[in-house]
Every structure is written in C-alpha cells, then in structure tokens.
C-alpha positions as CSV (number, residue, x, y, z in Angstrom):
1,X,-105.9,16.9,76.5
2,X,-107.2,19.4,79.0
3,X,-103.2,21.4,78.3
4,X,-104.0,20.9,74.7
5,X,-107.5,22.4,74.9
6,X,-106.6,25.2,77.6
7,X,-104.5,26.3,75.0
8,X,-106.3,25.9,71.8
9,X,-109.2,28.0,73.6
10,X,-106.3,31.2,74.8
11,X,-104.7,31.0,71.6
12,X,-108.3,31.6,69.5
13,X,-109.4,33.9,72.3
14,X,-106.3,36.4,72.1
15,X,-105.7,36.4,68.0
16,X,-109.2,37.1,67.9
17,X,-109.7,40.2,70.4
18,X,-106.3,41.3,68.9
19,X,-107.7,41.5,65.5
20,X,-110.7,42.8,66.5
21,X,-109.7,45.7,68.5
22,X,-106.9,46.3,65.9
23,X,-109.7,46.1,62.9
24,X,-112.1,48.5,65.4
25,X,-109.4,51.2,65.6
26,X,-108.4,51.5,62.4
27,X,-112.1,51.4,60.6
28,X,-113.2,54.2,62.9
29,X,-110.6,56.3,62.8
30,X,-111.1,56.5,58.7
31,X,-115.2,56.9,59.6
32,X,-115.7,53.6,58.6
33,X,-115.1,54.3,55.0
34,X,-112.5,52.1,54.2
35,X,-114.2,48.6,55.8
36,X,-114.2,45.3,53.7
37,X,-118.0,45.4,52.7
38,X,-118.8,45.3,48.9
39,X,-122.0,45.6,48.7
40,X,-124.3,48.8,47.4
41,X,-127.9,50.2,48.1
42,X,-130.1,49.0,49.8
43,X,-128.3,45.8,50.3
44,X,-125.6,47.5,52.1
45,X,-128.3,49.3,54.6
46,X,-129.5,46.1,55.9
47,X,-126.6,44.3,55.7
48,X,-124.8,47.2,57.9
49,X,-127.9,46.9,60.0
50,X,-127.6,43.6,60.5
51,X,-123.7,43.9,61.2
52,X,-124.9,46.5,64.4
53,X,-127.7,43.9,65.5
54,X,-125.8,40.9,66.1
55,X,-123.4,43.0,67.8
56,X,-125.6,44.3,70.3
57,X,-128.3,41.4,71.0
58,X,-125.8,38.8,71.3
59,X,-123.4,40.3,73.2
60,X,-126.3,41.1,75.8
61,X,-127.7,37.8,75.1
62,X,-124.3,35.8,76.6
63,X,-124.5,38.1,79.3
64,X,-128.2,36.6,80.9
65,X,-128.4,33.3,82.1
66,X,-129.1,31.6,79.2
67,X,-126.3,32.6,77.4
68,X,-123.8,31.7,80.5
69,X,-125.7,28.4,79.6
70,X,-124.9,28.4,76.6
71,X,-121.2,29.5,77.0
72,X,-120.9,26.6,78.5
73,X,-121.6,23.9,76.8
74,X,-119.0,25.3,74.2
75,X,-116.3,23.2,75.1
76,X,-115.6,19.3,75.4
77,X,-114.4,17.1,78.3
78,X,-116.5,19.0,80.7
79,X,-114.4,22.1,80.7
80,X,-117.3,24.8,79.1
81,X,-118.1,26.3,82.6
82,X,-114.2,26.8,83.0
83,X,-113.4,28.2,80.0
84,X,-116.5,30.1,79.6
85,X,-115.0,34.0,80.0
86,X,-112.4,33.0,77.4
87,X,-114.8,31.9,75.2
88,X,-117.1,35.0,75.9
89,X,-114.4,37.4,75.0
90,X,-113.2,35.0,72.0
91,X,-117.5,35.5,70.3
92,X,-117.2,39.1,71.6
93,X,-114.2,39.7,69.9
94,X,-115.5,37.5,66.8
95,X,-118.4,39.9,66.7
96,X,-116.5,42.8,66.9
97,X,-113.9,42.1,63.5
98,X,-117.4,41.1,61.9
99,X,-119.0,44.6,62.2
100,X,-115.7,46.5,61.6
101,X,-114.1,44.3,58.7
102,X,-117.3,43.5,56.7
103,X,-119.5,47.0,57.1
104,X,-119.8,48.4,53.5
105,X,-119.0,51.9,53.3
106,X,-121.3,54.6,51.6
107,X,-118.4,56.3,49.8
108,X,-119.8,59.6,51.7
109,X,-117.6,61.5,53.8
110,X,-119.2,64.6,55.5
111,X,-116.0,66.3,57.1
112,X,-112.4,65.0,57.5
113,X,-110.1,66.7,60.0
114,X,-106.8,68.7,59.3
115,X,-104.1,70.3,60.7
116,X,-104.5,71.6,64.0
117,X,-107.9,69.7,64.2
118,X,-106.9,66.3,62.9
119,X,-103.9,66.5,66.1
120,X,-106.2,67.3,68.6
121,X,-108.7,64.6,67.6
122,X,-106.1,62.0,67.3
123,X,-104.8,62.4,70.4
124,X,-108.6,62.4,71.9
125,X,-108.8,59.1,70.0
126,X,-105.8,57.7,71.7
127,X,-107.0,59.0,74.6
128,X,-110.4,57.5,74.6
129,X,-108.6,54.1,73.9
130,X,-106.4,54.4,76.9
131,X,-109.2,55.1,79.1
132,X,-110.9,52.1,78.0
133,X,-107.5,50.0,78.4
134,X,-107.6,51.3,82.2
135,X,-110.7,50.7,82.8
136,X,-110.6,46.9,81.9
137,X,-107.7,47.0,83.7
138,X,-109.7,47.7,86.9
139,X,-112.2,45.6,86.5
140,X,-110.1,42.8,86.1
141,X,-107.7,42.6,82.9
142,X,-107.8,38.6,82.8
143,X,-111.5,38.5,83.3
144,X,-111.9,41.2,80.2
145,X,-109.3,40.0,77.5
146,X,-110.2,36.5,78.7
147,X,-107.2,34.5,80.0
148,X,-108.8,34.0,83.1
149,X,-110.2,31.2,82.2
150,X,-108.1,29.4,80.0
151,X,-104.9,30.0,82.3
152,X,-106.8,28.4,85.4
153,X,-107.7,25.2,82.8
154,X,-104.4,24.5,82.2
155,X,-103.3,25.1,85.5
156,X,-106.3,22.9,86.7
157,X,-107.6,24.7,89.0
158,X,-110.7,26.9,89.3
159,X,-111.2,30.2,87.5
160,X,-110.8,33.0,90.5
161,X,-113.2,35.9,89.3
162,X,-112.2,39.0,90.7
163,X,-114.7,41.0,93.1
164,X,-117.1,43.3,92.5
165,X,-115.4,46.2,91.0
166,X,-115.5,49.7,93.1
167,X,-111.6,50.8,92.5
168,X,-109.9,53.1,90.2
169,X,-112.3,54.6,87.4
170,X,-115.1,52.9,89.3
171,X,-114.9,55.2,92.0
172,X,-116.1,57.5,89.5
173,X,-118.6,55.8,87.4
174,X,-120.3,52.8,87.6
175,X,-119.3,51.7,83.9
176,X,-116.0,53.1,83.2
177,X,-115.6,50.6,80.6
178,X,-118.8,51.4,78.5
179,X,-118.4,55.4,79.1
180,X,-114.7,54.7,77.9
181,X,-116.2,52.4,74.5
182,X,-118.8,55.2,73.8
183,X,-116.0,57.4,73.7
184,X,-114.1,55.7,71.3
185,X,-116.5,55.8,68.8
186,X,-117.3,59.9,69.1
187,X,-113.6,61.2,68.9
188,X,-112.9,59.8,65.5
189,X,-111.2,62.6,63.0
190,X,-113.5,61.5,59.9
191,X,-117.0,62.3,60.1
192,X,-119.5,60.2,57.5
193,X,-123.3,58.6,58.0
194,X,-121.4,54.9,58.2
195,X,-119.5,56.4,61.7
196,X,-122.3,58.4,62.8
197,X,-125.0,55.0,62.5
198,X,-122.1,53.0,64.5
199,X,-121.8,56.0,67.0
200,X,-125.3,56.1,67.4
201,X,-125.9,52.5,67.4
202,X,-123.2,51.8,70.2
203,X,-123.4,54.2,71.9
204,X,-127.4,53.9,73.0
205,X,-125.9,50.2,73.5
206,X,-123.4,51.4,75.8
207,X,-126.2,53.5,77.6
208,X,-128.9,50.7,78.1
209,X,-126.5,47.2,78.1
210,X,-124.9,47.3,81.3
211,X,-128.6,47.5,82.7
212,X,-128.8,43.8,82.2
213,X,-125.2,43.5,84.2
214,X,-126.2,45.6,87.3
215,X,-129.5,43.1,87.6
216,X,-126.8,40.5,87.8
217,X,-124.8,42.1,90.4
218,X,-127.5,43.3,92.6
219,X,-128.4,39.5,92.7
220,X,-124.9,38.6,93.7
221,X,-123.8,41.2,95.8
222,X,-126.9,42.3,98.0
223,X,-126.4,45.4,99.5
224,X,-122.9,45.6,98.9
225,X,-123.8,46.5,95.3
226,X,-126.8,48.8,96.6
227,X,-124.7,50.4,98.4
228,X,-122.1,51.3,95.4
229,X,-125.7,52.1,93.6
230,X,-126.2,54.8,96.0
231,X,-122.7,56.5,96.2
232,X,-121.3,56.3,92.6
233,X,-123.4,57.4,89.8
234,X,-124.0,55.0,87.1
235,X,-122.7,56.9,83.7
236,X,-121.7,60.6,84.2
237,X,-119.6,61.8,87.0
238,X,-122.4,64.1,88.6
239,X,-121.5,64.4,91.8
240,X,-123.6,63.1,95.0
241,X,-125.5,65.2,97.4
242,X,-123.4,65.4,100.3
243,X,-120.0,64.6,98.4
C-alpha cells in the first residue's frame, strides 16, 4: 500500500507540473491569446482575475504554517507529512495549468514580433526558461519538481531536504528562482493586455512572495541565513559595499 501510494502521489505530481509548465510556455509565448477560456466581457475580467488570485494566495498560503498543515493531512495511512513537497508541487502545478489553460483571451493583440525581433525574443524566452531550470536545479531539483518526497515513501525512509541554498545562482541573488519566473513572463514575442495583466500580476508576486519564505528561513537557519541576508542581495545583483 505505502509502494502503491508513493507512486500514485509521483505519478499525479510529475504529469501535472509537466502539463503545467508545458501549458505555461506555450500560452505566454502567444501573449496569452490563444488560452482555453470562452468567456466575454465582463465575465472574462473577473474570471481572469480570479484565475491570477488563486494563483498567488494559495500558493503563498501552502507556504505558512498552516498550509504545511494542511499539506499534510492530504494523504492516507499517515504518510501526508512525507509526501507533502510532492503534493505541494502536484496543487502548484494544478494551479498553474488552471491559470494558463482556462484564461479567456481578449482577442486584442497590441504588437507581435517579426523577423529579426521575433529571433531575438525567442531565444530571450528560452533563455529565461533555462535560467529558471538552473536555478531549481540549485536549490534542490527533487525538492522543486517534487520527487523528493514521494521517492523517500517508497523507499521508506525519511524525506532528506536539502540545506539552505547559497550555491550556484544563489551566490548572486537571493531568489534566483523567482527573478528567473518574472523573467519568463516579460520576454514573450506577443505583446496584448491578457500578457501584460499576467506580467504584472506575477511578477509583483514574484517581488513580495518569497518575503513569506525568508521569515521561514531566518526561523530555521539563525544567523546562518542572516548572514547570507547580509552578503547576497535579495533580487537584483547590485553589488555589496566592500565586494
């Protein structure tokens, strides 16, 4: 049972991030204007709306300590705290198809690239996406696409969370990962209001969320994470005094 349900949970987990990092890529890079969503004015605004709300709040809401609470009790036979970080990136990822596959599009498209432009933004694009592929690598790839925990439940053993991050791009920056995200959504090659709410949206999310997850590591790391606080800056690469 505990096989069948380690691998129930990394099976749900994967297909899901899959889909929803494939459905991400391809909405933006189209400026959102070829997403699932039907419906017209002003139902669409506040459906849209709602779309970029439950995106935000709940993701930062299984990030506190309630929602590690929650996560889990969102498994059976007593394996929720185990297989919570799978089931995080599993809702994450749930959230993320959501916004992308059901946002209904304007029809308005402001600019579209060509050419010489639509090559170079493409590639930025790709780019962007690499970045954020390395910078979940550093902080810990199992932890961030979620097999951690599953592959430890059918081991049976103990999910091994890796240490605080300070390697790689987090030498740099403080959250590679979230610089990396908002950059994703700003390098797209088609320009309408859909893309430029989501840009918007995220971004600001990308800016203020990981607020909520340094709290949680200066609780946990002391002055080890002070310490990182003081000698890496948190978002752009400005460079210390002294360094």
């Amino acid at each position: 049972m505990r096989h069948f349900i380690a691998l129930s949970y990394g099976i749900v987990c994967h297909a899901t991030f899959l889909a929803g990092i494939a459905t991400m890529i391809a909405m933006m890079y189209f400026g959102m204007s070829r997403s699932a969503g039907s419906l017209v004015p002003p139902w669409s605004y506040l459906a849209n709306g709602m779309l970029l709300a439950q995106f935000a709040l709940l993701h930062s809401f299984l990030l506190s300590t309630g929602g590690r609470a929650v996560l889990a009790r969102l498994a059976p036979a007593g394996l929720g705290r185990d297989l919570s970080s799978t089931t995080y990136v599993a809702i994450a990822s749930a959230q993320t198809l959501l916004l992308f596959a059901a946002w209904s599009p304007s029809g308005i498209i402001w600019w579209q690239a060509k050419g010489t432009a639509l090559i170079v933004l493409s590639a930025l694009y790709v780019a962007s996406w690499l970045l954020l592929g390395k910078a979940m690598m550093d902080a810990g790839l199992g932890l961030q696409a979620g097999w951690l925990g599953w592959l430890a439940v059918f081991r049976g053993t103990k999910p091994v969370y890796p240490p605080m991050p300070e390697s790689g791009l987090f030498r740099i920056v403080r959250q590679p990962i979230y610089v990396a995200f908002a950059l994703t959504v700003w390098t797209v090659p088609t320009w309408t209001p859909d893309q430029l709410a989501v840009a918007v949206t995220l971004t600001a999310y990308c800016v203020a969320g990981p607020l909520l997850k340094e709290a949680r590591f200066a609780g946990r790391h002391g002055d080890r994470f002070a310490q990182y606080q003081a000698r890496v800056p948190y978002w752009f690469p400005w460079p210390r005094p002294g360094r």
